[in-house]
Backbone bond lengths (Angstrom), bond angles and torsions (degrees), N, CA, C in turn:
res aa  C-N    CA-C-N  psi(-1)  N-CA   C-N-CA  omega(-1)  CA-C   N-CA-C  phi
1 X - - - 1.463 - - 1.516 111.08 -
2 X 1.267 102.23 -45.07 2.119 104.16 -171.28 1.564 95.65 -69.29
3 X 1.388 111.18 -39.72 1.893 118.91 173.37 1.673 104.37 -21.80
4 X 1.525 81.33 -73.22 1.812 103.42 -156.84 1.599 103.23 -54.35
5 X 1.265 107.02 -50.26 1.727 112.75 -177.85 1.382 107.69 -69.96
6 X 1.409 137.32 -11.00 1.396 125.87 167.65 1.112 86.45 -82.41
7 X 1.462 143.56 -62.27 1.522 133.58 -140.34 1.573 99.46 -71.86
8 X 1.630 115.52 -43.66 1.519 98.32 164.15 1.659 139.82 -50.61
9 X 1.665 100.69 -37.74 1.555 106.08 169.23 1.860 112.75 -59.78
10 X 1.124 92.92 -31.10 1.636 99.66 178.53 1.414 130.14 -27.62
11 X 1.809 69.09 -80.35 1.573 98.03 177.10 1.614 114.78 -63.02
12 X 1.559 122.25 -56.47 1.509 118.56 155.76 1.598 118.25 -11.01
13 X 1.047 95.34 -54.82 1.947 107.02 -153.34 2.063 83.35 -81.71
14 X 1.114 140.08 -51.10 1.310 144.64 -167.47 1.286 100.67 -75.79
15 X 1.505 146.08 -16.26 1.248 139.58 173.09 1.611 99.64 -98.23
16 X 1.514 140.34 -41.24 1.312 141.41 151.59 1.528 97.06 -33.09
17 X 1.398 126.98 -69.93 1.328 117.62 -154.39 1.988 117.51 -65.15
18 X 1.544 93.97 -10.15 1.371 106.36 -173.72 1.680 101.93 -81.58
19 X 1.252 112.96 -53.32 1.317 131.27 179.64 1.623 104.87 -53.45
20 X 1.430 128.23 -17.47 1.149 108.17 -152.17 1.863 79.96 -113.77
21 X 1.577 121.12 -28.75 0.948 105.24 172.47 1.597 144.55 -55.71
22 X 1.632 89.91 -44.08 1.427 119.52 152.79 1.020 142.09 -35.43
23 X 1.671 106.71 -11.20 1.485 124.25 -175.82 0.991 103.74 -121.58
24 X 1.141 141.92 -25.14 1.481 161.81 -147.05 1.694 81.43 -105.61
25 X 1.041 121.04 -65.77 1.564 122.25 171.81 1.750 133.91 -34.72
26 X 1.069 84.07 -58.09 1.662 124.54 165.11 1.833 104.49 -60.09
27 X 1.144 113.82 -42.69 1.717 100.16 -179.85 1.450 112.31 -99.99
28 X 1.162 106.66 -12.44 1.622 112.75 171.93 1.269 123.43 -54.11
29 X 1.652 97.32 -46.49 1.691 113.46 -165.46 2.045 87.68 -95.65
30 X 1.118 125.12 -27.43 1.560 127.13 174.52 1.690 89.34 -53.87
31 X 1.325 129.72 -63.06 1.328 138.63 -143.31 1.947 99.04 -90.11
32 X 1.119 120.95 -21.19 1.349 113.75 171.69 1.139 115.68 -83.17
33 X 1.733 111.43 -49.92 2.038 112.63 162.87 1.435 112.89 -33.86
34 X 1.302 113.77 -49.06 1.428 111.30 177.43 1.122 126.67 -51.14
35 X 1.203 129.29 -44.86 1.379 148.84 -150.73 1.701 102.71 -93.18
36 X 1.339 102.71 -23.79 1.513 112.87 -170.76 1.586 108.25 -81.26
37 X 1.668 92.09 -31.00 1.632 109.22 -160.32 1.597 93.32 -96.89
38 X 1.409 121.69 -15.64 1.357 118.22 176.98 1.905 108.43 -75.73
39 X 1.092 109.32 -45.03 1.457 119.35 -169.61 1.324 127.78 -98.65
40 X 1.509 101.61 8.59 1.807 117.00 156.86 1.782 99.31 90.87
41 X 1.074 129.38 14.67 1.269 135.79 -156.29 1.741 91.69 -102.50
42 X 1.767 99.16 145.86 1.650 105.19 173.30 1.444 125.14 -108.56
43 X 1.493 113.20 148.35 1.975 94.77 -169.29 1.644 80.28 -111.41
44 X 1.034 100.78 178.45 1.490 119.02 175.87 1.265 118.26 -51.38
45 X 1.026 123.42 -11.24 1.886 136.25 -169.34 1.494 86.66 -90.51
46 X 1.744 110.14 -71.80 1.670 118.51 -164.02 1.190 110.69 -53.70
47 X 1.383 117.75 -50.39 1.270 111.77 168.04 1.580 140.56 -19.84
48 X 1.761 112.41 -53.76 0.864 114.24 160.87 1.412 115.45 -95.62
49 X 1.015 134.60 30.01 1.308 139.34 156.22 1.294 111.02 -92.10
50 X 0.822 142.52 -75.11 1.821 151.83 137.49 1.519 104.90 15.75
51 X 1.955 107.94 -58.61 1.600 87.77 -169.35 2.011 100.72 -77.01
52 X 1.367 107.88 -34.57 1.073 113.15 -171.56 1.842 126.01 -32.73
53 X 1.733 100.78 -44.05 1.283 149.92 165.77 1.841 96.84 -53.26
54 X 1.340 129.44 -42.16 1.326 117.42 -178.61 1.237 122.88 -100.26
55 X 1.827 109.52 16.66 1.238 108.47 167.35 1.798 109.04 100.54
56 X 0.983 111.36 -23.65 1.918 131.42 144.79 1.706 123.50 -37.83
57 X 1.322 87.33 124.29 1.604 87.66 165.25 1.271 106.90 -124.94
58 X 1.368 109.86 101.62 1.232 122.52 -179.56 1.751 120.00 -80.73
59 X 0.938 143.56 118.64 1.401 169.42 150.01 1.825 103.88 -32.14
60 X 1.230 132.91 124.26 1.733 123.31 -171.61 1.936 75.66 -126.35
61 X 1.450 103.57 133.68 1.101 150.47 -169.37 1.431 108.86 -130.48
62 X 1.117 155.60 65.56 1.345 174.72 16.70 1.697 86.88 -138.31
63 X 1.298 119.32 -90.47 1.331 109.93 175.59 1.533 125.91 -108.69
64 X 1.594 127.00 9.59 1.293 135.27 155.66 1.202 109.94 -79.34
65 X 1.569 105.98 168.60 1.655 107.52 165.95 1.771 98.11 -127.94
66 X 1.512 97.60 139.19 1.782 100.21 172.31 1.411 111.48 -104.08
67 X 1.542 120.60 145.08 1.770 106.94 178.30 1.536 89.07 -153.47
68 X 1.685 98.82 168.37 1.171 105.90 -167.56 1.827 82.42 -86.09
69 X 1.798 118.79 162.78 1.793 117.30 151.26 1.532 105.91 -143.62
70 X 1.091 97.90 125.66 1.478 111.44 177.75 2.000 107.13 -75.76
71 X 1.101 103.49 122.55 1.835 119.05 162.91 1.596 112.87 -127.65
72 X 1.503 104.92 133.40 1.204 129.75 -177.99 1.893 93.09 -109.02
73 X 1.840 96.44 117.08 1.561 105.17 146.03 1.469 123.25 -137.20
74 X 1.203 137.20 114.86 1.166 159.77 151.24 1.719 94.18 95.16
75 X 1.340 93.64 75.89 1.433 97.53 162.22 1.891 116.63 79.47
76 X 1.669 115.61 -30.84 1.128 121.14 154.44 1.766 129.04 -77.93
77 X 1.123 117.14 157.58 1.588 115.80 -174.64 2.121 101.44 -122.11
78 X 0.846 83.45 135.69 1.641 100.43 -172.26 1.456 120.07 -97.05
79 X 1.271 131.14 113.05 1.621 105.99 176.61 1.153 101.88 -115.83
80 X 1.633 116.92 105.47 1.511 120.16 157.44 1.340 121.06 -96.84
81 X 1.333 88.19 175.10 2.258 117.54 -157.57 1.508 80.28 -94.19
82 X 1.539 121.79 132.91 1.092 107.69 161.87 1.849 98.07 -146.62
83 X 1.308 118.96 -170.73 1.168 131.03 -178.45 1.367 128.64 177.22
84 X 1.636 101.31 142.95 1.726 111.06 -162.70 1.413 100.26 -122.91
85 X 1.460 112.03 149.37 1.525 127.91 -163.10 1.195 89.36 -161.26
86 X 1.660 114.57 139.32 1.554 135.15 146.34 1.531 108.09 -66.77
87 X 1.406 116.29 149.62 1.790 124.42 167.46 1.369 112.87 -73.11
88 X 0.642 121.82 169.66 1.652 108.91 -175.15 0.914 137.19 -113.38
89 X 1.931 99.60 28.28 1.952 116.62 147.77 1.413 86.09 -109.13
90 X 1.377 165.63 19.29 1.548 133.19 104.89 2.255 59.73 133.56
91 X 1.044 125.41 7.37 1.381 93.76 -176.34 1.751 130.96 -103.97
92 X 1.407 92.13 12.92 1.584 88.08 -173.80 1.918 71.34 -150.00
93 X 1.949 106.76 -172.35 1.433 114.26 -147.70 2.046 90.16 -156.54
94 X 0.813 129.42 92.51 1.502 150.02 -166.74 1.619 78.40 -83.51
95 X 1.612 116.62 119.60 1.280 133.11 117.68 1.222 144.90 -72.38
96 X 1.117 136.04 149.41 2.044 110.99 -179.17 1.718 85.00 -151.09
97 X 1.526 108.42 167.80 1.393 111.51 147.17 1.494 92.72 -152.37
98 X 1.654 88.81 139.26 1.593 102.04 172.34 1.278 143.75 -72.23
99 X 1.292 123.83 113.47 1.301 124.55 170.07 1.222 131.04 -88.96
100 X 1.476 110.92 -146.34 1.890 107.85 -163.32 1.618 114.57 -67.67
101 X 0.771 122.47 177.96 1.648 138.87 -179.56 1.465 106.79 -102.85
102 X 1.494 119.71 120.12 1.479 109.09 -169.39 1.866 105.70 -78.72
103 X 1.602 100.40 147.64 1.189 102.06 170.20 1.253 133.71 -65.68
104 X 1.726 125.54 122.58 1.028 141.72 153.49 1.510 121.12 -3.42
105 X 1.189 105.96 -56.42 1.691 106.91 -171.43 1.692 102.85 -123.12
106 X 1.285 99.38 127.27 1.876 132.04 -144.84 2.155 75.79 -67.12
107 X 1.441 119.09 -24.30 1.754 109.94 -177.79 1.387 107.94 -78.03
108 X 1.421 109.09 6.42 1.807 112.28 175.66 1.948 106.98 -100.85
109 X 1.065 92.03 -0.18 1.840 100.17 -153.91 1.674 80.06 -113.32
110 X 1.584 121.00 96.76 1.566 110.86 -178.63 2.262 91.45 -86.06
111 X 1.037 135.91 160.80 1.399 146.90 156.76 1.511 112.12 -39.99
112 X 1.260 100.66 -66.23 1.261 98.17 -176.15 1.696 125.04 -77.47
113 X 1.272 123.68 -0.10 1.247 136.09 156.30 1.983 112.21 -54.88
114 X 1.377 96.80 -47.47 0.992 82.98 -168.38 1.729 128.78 -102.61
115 X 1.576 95.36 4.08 1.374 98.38 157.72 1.713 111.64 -109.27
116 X 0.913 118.10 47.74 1.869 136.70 152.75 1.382 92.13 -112.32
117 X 1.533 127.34 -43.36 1.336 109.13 -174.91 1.732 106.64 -67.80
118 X 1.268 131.93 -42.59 1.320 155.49 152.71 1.535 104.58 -19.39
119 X 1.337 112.60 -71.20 1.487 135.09 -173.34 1.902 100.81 -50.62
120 X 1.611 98.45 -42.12 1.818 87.86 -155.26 1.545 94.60 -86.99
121 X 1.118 130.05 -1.58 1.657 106.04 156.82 1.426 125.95 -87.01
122 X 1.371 127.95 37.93 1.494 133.03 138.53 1.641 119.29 -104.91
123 X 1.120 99.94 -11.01 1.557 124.91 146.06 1.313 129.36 -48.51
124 X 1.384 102.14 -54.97 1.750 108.69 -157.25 1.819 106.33 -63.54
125 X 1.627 102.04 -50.25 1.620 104.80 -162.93 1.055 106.51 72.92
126 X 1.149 104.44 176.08 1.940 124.83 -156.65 1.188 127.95 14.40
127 X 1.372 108.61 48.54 2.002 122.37 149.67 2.229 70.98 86.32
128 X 0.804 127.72 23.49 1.728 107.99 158.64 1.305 126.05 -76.00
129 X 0.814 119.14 141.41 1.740 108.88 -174.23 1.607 106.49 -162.05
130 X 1.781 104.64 131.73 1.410 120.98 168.53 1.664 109.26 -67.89
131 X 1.725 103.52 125.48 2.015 99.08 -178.87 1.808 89.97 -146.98
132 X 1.338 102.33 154.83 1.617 131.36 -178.73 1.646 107.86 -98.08
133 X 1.180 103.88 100.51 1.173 121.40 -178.81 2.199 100.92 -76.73
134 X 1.057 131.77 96.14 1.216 131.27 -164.89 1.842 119.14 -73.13
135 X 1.382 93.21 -47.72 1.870 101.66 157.64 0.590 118.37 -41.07
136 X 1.482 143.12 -23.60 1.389 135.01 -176.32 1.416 100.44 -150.76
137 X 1.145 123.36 15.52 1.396 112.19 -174.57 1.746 150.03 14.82
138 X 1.479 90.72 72.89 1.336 130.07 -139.75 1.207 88.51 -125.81
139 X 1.884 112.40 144.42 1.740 107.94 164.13 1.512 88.54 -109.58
140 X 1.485 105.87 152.68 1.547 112.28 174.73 1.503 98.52 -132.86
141 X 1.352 119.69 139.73 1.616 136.17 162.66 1.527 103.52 -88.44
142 X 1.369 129.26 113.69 1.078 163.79 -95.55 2.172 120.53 -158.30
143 X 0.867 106.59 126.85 1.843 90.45 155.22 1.796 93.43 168.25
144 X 1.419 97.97 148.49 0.877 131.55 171.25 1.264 144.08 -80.82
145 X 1.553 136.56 86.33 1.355 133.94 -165.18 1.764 113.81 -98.65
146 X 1.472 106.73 151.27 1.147 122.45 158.00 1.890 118.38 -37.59
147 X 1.435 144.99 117.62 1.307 133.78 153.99 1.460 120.41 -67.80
148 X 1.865 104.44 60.13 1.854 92.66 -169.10 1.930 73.83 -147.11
149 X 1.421 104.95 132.90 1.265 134.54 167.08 1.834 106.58 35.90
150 X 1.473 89.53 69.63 1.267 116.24 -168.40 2.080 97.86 -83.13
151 X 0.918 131.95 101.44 1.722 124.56 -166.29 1.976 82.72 -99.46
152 X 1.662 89.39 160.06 1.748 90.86 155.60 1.578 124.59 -75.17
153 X 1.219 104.02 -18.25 2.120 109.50 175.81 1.533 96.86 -77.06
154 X 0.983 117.76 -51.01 1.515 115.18 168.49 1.307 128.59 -30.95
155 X 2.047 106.96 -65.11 1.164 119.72 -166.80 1.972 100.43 -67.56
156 X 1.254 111.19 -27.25 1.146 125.08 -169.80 1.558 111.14 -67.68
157 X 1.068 119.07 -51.38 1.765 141.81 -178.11 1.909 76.40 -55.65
158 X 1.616 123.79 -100.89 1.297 140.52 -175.04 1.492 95.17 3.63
159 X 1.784 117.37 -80.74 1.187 116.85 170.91 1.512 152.52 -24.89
160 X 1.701 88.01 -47.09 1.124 91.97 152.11 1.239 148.14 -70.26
161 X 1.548 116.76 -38.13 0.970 130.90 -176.42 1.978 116.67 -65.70
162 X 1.172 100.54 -45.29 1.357 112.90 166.31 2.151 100.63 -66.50
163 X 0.895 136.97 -34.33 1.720 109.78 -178.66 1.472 89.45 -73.29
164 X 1.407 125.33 -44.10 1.714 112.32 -167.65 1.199 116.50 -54.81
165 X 1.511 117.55 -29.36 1.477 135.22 146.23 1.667 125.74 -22.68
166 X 1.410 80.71 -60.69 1.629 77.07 -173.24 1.744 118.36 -87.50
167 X 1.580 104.08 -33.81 1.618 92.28 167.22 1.519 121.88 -75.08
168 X 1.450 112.62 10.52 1.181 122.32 179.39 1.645 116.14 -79.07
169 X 1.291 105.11 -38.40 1.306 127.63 -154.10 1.946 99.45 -111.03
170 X 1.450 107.35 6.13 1.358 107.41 -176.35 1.372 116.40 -26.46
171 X 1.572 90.83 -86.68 1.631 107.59 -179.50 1.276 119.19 -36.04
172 X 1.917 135.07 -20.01 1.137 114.37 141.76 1.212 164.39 -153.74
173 X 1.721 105.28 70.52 1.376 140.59 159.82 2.086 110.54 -101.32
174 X 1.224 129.20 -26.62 0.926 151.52 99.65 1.270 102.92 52.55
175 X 1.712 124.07 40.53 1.977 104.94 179.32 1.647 121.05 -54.89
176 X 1.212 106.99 -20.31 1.446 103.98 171.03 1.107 134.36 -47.36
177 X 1.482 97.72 -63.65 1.571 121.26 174.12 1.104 102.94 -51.55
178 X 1.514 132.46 -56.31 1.539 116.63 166.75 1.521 141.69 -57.85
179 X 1.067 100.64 -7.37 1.373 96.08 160.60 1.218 125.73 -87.61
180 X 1.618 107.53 -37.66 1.350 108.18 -178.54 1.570 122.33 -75.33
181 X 1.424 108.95 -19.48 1.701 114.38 167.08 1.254 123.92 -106.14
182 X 1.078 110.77 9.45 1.745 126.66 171.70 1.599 110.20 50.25
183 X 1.512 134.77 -122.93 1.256 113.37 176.42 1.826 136.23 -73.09
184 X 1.452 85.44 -6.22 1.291 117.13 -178.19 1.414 129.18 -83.99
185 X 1.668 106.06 37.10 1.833 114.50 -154.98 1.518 81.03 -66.11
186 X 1.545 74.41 167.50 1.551 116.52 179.90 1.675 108.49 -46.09
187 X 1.834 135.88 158.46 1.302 124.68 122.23 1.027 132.62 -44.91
188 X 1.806 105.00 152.23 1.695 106.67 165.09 1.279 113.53 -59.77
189 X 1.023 143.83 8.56 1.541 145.25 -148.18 1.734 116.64 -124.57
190 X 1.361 92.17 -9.84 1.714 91.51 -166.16 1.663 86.55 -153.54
191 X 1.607 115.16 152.23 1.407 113.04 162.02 1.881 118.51 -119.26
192 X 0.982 98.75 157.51 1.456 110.83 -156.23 1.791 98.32 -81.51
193 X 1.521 106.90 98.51 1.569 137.24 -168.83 1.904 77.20 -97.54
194 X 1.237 160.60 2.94 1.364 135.75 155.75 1.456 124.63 -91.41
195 X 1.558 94.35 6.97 1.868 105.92 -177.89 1.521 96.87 -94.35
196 X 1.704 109.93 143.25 1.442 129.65 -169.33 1.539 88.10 -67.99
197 X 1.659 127.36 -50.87 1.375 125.93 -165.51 1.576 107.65 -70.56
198 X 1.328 89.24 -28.33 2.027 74.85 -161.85 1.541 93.81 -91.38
199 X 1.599 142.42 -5.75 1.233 128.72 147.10 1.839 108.61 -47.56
200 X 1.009 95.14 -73.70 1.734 89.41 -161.08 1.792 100.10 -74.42
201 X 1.088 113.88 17.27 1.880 104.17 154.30 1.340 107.71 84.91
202 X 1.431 115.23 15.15 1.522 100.73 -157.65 1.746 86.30 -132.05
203 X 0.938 118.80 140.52 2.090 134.21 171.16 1.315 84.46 -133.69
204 X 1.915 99.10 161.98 1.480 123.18 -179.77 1.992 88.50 -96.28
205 X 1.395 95.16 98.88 1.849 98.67 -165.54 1.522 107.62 -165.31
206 X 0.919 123.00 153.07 1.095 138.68 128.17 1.324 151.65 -3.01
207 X 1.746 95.91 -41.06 1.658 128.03 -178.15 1.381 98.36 -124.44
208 X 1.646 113.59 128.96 1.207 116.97 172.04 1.350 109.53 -137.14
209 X 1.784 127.53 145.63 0.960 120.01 168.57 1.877 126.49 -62.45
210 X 1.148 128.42 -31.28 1.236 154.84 165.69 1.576 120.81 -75.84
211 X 1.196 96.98 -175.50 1.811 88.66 -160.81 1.890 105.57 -134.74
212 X 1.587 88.65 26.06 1.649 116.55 151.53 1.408 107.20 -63.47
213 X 1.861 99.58 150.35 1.270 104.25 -178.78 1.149 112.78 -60.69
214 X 1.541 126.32 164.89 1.647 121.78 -173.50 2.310 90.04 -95.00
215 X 1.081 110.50 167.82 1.470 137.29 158.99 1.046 132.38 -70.53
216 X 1.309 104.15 -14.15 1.466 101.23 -179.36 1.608 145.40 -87.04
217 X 1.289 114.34 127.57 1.384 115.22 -152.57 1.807 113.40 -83.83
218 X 1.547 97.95 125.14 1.436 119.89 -129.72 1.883 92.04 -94.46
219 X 1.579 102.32 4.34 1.684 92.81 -161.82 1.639 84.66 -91.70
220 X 1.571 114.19 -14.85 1.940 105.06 -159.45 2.186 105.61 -49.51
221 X 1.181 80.46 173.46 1.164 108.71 -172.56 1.672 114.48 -120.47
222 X 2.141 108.10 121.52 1.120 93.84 -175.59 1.741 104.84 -111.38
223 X 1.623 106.31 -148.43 1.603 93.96 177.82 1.814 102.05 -91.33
């Protein structure tokens, strides 16, 4: 008899203790949303809510999102591949937009191409930065933000500023131009109007002058 009535208090007290965990659970993750939503910070949900919110249709790629963004410089309009990811303590917010696909054969890759590409991130300013995506061997224009009072005019400005970035910097990320001038790429200052691709607006990239689908291969992998 005392058996049965301990084994009943038991179980009582172990279904209380479940219930109480469960709540304890339940206000934890109540009390971190808060805290997230208090201090302007984005979780993986807002995130794509945010671009959704700017008129974006963002694409979810296990935990990035890919979208097309249109940038206008000097009279042309640009549609680049771009994509946003949290770090993965949720504390900073990885932008990228995709560029060219590195060439296959190391006689397409001149030296000095790629330390101008090297060179123009003390150039860029504001945490932008040229990086080699190797999975796919891809260059991506890059930067890194704070996850603290992240607004959509904000996220929007960021965006922008990084595509003006990249048609800025055409002439040199630019595999075209390197092929066609061999070690001798182009200036930042002028873009290379004797390439068959960059006449008709179109690179195997990311960035396109036109409002053709972009190339870019959507399985890569970022940090």
């Amino acid at each position: 008899m005392k058996a049965t009535v301990i084994s009943r208090a038991a179980g009582v007290l172990a279904i209380a203790f479940a219930i109480g965990m469960a709540t304890y659970s339940s206000a934890q993750t109540t009390e971190t949303k808060t805290a997230t939503a208090a201090n302007g910070s984005l979780s993986e949900e807002s995130l794509g809510n945010l671009l959704k919110a700017m008129g974006l249709k963002p694409e979810k790629v296990e935990k990035r999102y890919d979208f097309a963004f249109k940038a206008k410089h000097e009279g042309e309009e640009w549609k680049l591949s771009m994509s946003a990811v949290l770090s993965q303590n949720n504390n900073s917010v990885w932008i990228m937009a995709w560029l060219d696909k590195l060439p296959s054969s190391a006689a397409d890759v001149p030296r000095t191409s790629l330390l101008r590409l090297l060179a123009a991130n003390d150039q860029l300013g504001k945490g932008k930065f040229f990086a080699y995506i190797p999975s796919n061997k891809r260059f991506v224009l890059q930067r890194v933000i704070p996850n603290r009072n992240v607004s959509t005019r904000a996220f929007q400005a960021l965006l922008q500023d990084l595509g003006f970035s990249v048609v800025e910097t055409y002439p040199v990320w630019s595999v075209a131009g390197w092929k066609n001038t061999g070690s001798n790429v182009a200036s930042s200052g002028s873009k290379d109007t004797n390439s068959k691709q960059a006449s008709s607006g179109r690179t195997e990239t990311g960035a396109i002058r036109t409002s053709t689908e972009t190339t870019r291969d959507k399985n890569s992998t970022i940090r």
